[in-house]
Structures are given as structure tokens and as C-alpha cells.
C-alpha positions as CSV (number, residue, x, y, z in Angstrom):
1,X,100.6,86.5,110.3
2,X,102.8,84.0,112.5
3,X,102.3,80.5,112.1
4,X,104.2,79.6,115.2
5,X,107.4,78.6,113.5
6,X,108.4,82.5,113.4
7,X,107.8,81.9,109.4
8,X,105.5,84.7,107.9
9,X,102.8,84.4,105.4
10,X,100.7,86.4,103.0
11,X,103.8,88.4,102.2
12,X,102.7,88.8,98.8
13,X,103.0,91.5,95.7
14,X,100.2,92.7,94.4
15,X,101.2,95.3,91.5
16,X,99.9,97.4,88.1
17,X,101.9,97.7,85.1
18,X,101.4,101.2,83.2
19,X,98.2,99.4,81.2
20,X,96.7,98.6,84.8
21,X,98.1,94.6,84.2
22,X,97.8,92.6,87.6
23,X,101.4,91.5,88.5
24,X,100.5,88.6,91.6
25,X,102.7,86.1,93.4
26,X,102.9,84.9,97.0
27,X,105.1,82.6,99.3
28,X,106.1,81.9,103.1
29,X,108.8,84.2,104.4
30,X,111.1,84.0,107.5
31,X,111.9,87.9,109.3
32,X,114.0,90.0,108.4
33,X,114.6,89.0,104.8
34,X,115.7,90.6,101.9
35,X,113.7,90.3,98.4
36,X,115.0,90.7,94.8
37,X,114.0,90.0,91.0
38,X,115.7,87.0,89.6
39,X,116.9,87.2,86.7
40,X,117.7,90.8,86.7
41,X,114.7,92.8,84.6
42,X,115.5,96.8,83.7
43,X,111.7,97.4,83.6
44,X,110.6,95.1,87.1
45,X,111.9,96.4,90.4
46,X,111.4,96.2,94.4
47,X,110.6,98.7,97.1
48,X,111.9,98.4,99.7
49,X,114.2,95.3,99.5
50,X,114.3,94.4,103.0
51,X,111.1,93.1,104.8
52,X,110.8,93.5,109.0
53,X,107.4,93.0,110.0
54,X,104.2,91.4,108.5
55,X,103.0,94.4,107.8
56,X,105.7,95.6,105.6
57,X,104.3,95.6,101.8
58,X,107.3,95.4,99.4
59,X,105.8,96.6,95.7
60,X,107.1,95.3,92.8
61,X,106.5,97.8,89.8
62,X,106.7,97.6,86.0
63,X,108.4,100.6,84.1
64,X,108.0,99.2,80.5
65,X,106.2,101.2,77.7
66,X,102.3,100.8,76.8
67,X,101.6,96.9,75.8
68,X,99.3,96.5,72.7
69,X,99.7,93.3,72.6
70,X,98.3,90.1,74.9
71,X,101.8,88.9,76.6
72,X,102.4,86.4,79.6
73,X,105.4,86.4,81.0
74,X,107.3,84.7,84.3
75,X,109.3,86.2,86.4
76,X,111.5,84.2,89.0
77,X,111.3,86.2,92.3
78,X,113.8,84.8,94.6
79,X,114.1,85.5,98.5
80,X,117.2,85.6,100.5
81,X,117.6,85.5,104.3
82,X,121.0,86.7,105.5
83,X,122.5,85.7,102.0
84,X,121.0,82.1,102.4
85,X,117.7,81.5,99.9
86,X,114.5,79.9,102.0
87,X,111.8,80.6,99.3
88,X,111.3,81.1,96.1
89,X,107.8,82.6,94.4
90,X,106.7,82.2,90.3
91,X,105.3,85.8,89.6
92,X,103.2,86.2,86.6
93,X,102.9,89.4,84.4
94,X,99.7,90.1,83.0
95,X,100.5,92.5,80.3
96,X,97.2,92.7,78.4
97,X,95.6,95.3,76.1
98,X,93.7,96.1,78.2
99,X,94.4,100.3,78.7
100,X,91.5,102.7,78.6
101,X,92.7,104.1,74.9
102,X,90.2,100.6,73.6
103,X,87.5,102.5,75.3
104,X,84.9,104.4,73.5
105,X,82.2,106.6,74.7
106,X,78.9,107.8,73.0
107,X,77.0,110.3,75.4
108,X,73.7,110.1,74.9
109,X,72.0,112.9,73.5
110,X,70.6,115.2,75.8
111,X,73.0,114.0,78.4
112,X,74.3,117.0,80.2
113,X,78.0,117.2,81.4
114,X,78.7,117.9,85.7
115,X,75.0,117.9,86.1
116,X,74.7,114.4,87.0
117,X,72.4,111.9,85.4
118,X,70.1,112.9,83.3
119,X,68.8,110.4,81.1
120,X,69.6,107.3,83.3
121,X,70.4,104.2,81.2
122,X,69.8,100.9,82.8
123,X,69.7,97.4,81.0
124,X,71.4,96.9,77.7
125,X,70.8,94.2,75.2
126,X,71.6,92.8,71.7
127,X,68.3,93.5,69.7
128,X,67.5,90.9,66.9
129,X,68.9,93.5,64.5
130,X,72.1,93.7,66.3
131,X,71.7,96.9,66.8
132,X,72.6,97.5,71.1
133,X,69.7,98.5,72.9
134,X,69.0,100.2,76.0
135,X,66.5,101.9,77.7
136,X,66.6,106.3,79.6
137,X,64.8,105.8,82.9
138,X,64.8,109.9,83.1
139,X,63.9,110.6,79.7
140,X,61.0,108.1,78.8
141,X,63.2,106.8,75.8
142,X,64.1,103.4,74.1
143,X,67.3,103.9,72.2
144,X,69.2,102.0,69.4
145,X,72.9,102.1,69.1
146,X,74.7,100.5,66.2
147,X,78.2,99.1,67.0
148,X,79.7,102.3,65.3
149,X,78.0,104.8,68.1
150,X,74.9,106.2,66.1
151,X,72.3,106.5,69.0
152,X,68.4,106.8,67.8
153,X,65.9,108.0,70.7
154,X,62.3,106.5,70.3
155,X,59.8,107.3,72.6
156,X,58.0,105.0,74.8
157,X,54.3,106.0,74.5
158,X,54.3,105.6,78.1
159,X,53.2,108.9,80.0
160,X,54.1,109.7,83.7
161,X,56.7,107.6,85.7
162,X,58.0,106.3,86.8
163,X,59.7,105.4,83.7
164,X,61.4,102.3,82.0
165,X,64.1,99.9,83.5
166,X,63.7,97.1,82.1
167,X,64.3,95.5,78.2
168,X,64.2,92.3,76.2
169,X,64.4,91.1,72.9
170,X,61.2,89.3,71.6
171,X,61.1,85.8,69.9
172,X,59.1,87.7,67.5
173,X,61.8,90.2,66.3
174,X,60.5,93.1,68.2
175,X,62.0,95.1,71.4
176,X,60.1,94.5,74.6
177,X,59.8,97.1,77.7
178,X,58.8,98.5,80.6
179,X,57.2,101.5,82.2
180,X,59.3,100.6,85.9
181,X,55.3,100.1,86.8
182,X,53.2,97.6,85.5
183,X,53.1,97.9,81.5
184,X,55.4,96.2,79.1
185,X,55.1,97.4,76.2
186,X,57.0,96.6,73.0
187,X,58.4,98.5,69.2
188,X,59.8,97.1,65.8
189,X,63.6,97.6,65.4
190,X,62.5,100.9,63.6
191,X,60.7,102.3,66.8
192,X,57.0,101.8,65.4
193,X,54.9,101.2,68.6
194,X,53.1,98.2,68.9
195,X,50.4,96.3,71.4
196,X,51.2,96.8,75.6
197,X,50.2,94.7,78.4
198,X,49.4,95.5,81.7
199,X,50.3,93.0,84.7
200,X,47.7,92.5,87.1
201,X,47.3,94.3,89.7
202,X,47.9,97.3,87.4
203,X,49.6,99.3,89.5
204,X,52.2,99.4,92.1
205,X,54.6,96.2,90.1
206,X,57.8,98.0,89.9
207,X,59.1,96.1,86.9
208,X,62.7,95.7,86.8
209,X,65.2,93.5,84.2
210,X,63.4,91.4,81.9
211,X,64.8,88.9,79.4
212,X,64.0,86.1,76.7
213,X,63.1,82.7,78.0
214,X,64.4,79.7,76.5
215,X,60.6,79.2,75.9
216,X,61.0,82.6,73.9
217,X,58.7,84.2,75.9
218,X,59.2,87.9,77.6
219,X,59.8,87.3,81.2
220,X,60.0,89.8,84.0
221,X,60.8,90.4,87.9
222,X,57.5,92.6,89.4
223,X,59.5,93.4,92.9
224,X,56.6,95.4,94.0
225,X,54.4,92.4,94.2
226,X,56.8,90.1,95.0
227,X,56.4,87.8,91.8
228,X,58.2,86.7,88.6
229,X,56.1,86.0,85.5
230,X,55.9,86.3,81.4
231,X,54.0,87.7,78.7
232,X,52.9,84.6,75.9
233,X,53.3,85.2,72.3
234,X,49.0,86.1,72.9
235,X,50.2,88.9,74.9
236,X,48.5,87.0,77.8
237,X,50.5,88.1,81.1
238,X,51.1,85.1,83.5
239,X,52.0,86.1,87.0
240,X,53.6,83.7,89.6
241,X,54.2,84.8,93.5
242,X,57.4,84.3,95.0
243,X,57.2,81.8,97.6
244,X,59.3,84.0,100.3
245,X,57.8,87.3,101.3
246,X,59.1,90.7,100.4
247,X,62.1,88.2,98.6
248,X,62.9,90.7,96.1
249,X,62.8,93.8,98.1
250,X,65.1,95.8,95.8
251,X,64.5,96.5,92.2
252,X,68.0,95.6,90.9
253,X,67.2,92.2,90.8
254,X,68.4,90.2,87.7
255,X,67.0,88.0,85.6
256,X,68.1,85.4,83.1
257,X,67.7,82.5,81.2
258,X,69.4,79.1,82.2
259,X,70.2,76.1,80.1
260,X,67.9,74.1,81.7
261,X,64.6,75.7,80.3
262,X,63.7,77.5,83.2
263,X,64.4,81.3,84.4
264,X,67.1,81.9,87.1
265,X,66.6,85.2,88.7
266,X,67.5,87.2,92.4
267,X,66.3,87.6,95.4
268,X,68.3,90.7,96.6
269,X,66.2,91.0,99.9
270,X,65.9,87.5,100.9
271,X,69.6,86.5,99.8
272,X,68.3,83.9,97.5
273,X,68.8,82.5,93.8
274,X,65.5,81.4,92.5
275,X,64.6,78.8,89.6
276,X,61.2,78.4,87.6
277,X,60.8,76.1,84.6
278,X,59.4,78.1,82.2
279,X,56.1,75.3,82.0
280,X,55.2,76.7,85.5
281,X,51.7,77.1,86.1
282,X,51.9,78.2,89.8
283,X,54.3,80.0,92.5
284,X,55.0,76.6,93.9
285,X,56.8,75.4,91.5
286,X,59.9,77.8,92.1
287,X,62.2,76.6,94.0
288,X,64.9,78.8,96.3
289,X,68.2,78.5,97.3
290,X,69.9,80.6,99.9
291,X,73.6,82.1,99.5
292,X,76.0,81.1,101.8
293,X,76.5,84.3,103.3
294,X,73.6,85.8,104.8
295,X,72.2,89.1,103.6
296,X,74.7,89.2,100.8
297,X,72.0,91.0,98.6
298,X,72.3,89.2,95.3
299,X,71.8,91.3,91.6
300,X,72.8,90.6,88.4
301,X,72.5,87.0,87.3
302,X,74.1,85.2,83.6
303,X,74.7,82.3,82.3
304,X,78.3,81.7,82.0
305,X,80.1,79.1,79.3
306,X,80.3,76.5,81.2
307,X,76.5,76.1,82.0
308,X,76.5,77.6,85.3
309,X,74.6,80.9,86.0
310,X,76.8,83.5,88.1
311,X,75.8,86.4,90.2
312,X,77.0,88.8,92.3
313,X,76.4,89.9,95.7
314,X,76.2,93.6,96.7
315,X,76.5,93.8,99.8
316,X,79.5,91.2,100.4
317,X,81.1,91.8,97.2
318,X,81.3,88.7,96.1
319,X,80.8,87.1,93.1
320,X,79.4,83.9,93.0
321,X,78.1,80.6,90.9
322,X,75.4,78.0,91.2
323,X,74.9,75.0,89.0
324,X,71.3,74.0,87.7
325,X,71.0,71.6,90.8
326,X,71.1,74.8,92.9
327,X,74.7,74.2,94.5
328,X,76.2,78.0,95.0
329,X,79.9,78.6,95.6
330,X,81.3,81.7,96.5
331,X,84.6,83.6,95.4
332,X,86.6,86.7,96.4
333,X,85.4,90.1,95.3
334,X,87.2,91.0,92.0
335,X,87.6,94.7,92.9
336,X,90.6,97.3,92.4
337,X,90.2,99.5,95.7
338,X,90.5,102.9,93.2
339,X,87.0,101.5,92.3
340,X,83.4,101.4,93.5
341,X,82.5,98.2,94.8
342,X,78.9,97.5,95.6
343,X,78.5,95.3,92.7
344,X,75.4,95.3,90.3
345,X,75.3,93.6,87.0
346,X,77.5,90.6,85.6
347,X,77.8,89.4,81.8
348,X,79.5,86.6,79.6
349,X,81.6,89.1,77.7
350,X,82.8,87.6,73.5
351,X,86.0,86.5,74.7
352,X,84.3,83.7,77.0
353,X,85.5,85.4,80.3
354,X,82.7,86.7,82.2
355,X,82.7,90.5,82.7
356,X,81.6,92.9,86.4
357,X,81.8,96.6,85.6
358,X,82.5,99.0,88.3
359,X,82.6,102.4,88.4
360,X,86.1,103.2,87.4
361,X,86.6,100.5,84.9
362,X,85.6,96.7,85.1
363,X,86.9,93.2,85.9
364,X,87.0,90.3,84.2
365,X,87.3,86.3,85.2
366,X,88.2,83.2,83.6
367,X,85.0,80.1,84.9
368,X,87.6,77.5,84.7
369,X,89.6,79.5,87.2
370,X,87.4,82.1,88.9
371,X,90.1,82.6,91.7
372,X,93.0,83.0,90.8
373,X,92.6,84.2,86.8
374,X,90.8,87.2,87.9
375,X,92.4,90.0,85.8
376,X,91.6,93.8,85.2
377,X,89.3,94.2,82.4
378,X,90.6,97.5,82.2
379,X,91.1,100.5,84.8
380,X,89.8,103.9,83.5
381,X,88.8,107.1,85.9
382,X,86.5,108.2,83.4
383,X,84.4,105.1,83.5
384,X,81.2,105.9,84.6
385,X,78.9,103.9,87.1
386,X,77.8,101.0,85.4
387,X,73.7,99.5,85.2
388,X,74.2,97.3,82.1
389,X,76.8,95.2,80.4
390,X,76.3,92.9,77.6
391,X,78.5,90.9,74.7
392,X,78.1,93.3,71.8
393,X,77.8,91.6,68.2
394,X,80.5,93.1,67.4
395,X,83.5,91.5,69.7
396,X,83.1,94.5,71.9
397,X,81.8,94.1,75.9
398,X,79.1,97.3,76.1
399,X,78.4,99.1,79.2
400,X,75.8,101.8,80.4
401,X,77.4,104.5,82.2
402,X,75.6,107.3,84.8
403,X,76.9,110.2,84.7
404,X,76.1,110.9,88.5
405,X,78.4,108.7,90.0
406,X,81.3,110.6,92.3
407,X,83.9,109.6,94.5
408,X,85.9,105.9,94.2
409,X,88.7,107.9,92.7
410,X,87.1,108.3,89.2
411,X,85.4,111.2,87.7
412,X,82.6,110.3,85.8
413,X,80.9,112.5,82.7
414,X,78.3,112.2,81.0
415,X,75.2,109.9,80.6
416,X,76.6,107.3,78.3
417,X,77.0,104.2,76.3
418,X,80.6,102.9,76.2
419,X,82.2,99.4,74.4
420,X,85.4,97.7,75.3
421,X,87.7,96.5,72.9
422,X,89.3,93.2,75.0
């Protein structure tokens, strides 16, 4: 755009080596101007080399081989205007490992291939064997994957649906989950049922994402009536209404627990993050704040390292932070346009960056620098659409895949489970 000084901005390139490493840079250019790589590089180059308009986009591409190994490098990018220089940009190489060759898939078993989704995995979790564990909406199943791919199907003891969407590990070394109703019901590592409890009213909850507390208890989002709550070691339910009506309104509200012992979770339909201490004894005591952008629809919710919790918003596409005093900052979607935006879930991934899948890959940022150290995870048209994403005990960042998600410029398979190496 002009500035009024006939001096153009934003004239910036934006690139992918063959690993799908960002290659960024930016400066302010005068019209027409010519643009070169500076000090000559056989595997960096320039199209086109000569810049009219504002809306000319001059690419700058990287030829090299496959990287397998985490490299920075600089690049001088120098700018010329009728053989005089008037601007000069630092462009930084990202060449991570970061291709989809560190990707590994386990369908899960009964999954079938260009059907769609058939088994429906949503929330995925560390279990207090570390064993991963997630949870088949469609097929009424709690599985168990070890970090080598073995996947073991349990069945809920939950008849009719809807079915589960929700899990937890419990303080007291079991798995706890949900029916997507009103019961949460919970197994030993083994998949030996044990007691369930039902949460008043009994019917009509809609149970979503549940996690642990800091208290250690099992706590849960019931966006049917509009409450958060937990179940006590005594298997007692307590049930606490959401002070702003219909606030939830859409059952991919997340949950989690803060450093602060209290519960952060959601409020996709009211545009709100929400705090209770986990002492609460009434609805009262939560306490809302409201994003800056209006009817950005947050989800997914984590505690990131630096002892903020971060969220996204699905229908700005934003991702966002808010410290324990409830200040909330907003930051640029992190999304490659070959994928699906619309994000869902978020996670601290083992290598301290925190991780937002899409379908089509994932995306990764640094908290110290959420703007401008957003990176590619890693790009893959394979990559399913993503419900779940958790640190894996083994160094890995784990994802739930659907296999019904189409278009974005990916083609997803199966039903799966899938880890990242970073």
C-alpha cells in the first residue's frame, strides 16, 4: 500500500523450502525496483526480479535437497532501484526436520478407508501408564495406544448414544470418560470397568472434554446445561451453572487446568474464557472474560510454559493467550492456506512450543515470540482432520485424525492415531 511518499510496503517473501520450512522477510520498497539474493546462493532464487506494482509478489524459492537436520541460516536480501540500493531485508531460513517422512500413522482398527469416519476419535491423553489414550465416538470404545502403535479397543459399558467424547486421567490411576450424555464412567489401565456417575439432570448434559484438576479431581464441561463441574474422589458429582446463558453453546469447548488451582475452560457461544477455583462451591464464583473480538468462538484451551493458558478461536482464526488475571491478547492465525483453518484444539507439544493441528499438517509457535516465531510444524496432505493433540511420553506430539475430512487441498484416509517426531 502507498504511504504517501510513493514508498511501498508489505512487499514481503513469504516461501517453502522442499521440507515445507517457512522462508520470511519484509522491508519498504520504492517502484519499479529490482530484487536479488545477496550473497549469490545456487539453491535460493527470485521470481520475477523486477517489482511494478503493490501487488506484484516476487517468490523466493529453495532448491536444496531434504534437511534432516534443525538449521538456521541468514540470507542478505538486498534491493536495488535503478542500480542504486534503498533497502535492504535479513531473510531467515527455517530448514527444520520437520517433513511428513517423521509422521507415523496407526488406523484404528475397524476404520474403513474412502468411507469417511467411522470410528470418530476425539480427545487424546497421556494415561498414568503412559500408555496414549483416546476415546471412538462411533464405535462406543476407549482405546490404548502404546508409543510403538499397538492400539487395544475396550468397550465402554455404555449402551445407546450418543457415545463418548470426552477423557481424563484420574488421580487415582484409573481412565475417566464419558457417554457425550450425562455418565462418566471410568476403567483400570487394563480396561476392567469400574463404578459410573451420572450428572444431574440425567439426561440431556452433552458432556464434552474433561481433564484432571490440580485438585486431582475429574472435571468436565456439560454444554447441554450450560455448567462446568467435577466428580470427587467419593464419586459425588458437583455441578456449577455458568453464569452467562447458553455460554457454551457448542460442544467443542475445552477444558484445562491452570497453575493457579482453578479450571480454565471455553465459552465457544458466548466468546468468553472462563475461570473456577477448584474450591468453588457455587456458579458465582466463576468469573468471565470476553475475547477481544466478538463472536470469535473460542475451543481448545492449555496451559502453555510460561504459565499462561492459550486458546484458539474458530471462527476468527486466531490464536490467543490470557494470563491468570484474565488479560487476553490476540495473535495472527498460524495457518498455511493449503490447509483447513477453522481451528479446534491447541497443546504444549515436548519441545516447549505449543502445537495447533490442522487438517493438512499442523503449526507450531514459540510463547516467547508467538508472532513472529510461528513455524510449520510440518505440512503433510495426508494429515487427517485433527480433534486431539497431546505431548506424548515419548518426545512425540500425538494427534487424532478423522478420516472424513475432504477438500483444503489434502486427502485424508483413514480413522487414525498419528505422532510427530519434531
Amino acid at each position: 500500500m502507498r504511504d504517501g511518499k510513493s514508498w511501498w510496503r508489505g512487499c514481503c517473501v513469504n516461501a517453502f523450502d522442499p521440507t515445507g520450512a517457512q522462508i520470511t522477510g519484509s522491508a519498504a520498497f520504492a517502484s519499479p525496483l529490482s530484487v536479488s539474493v545477496s550473497p549469490t546462493d545456487p539453491t535460493l532464487s527470485l521470481s520475477p526480479t523486477t517489482i511494478t506494482s503493490p501487488t506484484t509478489t516476487s517468490t523466493l524459492t529453495y532448491s536444496g535437497g531434504a534437511i534432516t537436520a534443525a538449521i538456521t541460516n541468514s540470507v542478505a536480501f538486498s534491493v536495488s532501484l535503478s542500480g542504486q540500493s534503498v533497502a535492504s531485508v535479513n531473510v531467515t531460513v527455517f530448514r527444520e526436520n520437520n517433513n511428513s517422512a517423521n509422521i507415523v500413522r496407526y488406523p484404528l482398527p475397524g476404520s474403513t478407508v474412502g468411507t469417511g469416519s467411522t470410528n470418530f476419535p476425539i480427545e487424546i491423553i497421556v494415561g498414568p501408564d503412559n500408555n496414549l489414550w483416546t476415546v471412538e465416538n462411533l464405535k462406543n470404545k476407549v482405546d490404548r495406544i502404546t508409543t510403538s502403535g499397538t492400539i487395544t479397543q475396550f468397550a465402554t459399558g455404555f449402551g445407546g448414544s450418543p457415545f463418548p467424547v470426552g477423557i481424563a486421567k484420574g488421580s487415582d490411576g484409573n481412565i475417566w470418560y464419558n457417554d457425550g450424555n450425562c455418565t462418566i464412567g471410568r476403567m483400570t489401565t487394563s480396561g476392567a470397568l469400574q463404578a459410573s456417575v451420572v450428572i444431574p439432570p440425567g439426561t440431556g448434559c452433552n458432556l464434552w472434554y474433561m481433564t484432571q484438576g490440580p485438585d486431582g479431581n475429574v472435571w468436565f464441561i456439560a454444554q447441554g446445561i450450560n455448567s462446568v463441574g467435577y466428580v470427587d474422589s467419593g464419586l459425588t458429582p458437583h455441578v456449577f451453572t455458568i453464569p452467562t446463558s447458553n455460554a457454551v453453546g457448542y460442544v467443542l469447548a475445552g477444558i484445562a487446568a491452570g497453575p493457579d488451582n482453578a479450571v480454565w475452560f471455553s465459552e465457544s457461544q458466548a466468546s468468553k474464557i472462563a475461570r473456577v477455583p477448584t474450591n468453588a462451591t457455587s456458579g458465582a464464583q466463576i468469573t468471565e472474560y470476553s475475547t477481544p473480538t466478538s463472536s470469535s468462538q473460542p475451543l481448545g484451551i492449555a496451559l502453555g510454559p510460561d504459565g499462561n493458558l492459550w486458546f484458539v478461536e474458530f471462527n476468527s482464526d486466531l490464536f490467543a493467550k490470557i494470563t491468570t488475571s484474565g488479560v487476553i491478547t490476540e495473535y495472527p492465525g498460524v495457518l498455511n492456506p493449503a490447509n483447513f483453518t477453522n481451528l479446534v484444539v491447541i497443546a504444549q507439544g515436548p519441545d516447549g512450543n505449543m502445537w495447533i493441528p490442522q487438517g493438512g499438517g499442523a503449526v507450531r509457535f514459540s510463547v516467547t515470540n508467538p508472532t513472529a516465531a510461528v513455524t510449520p510444524g510440518f505440512t503433510d496432505t495426508a494429515q487427517t482432520d485433527d480433534k486431539g493433540v497431546v505431548a506424548g511420553p515419548d518426545g512425540n506430539i500425538w494427534f487424532t485424525g478423522l478420516g472424513s475430512a475432504g477438500g483444503g487441498g489434502f486427502n485424508p484416509t483413514a480413522d487414525e492415531v498419528a505422532k510427530f517426531t519434531p
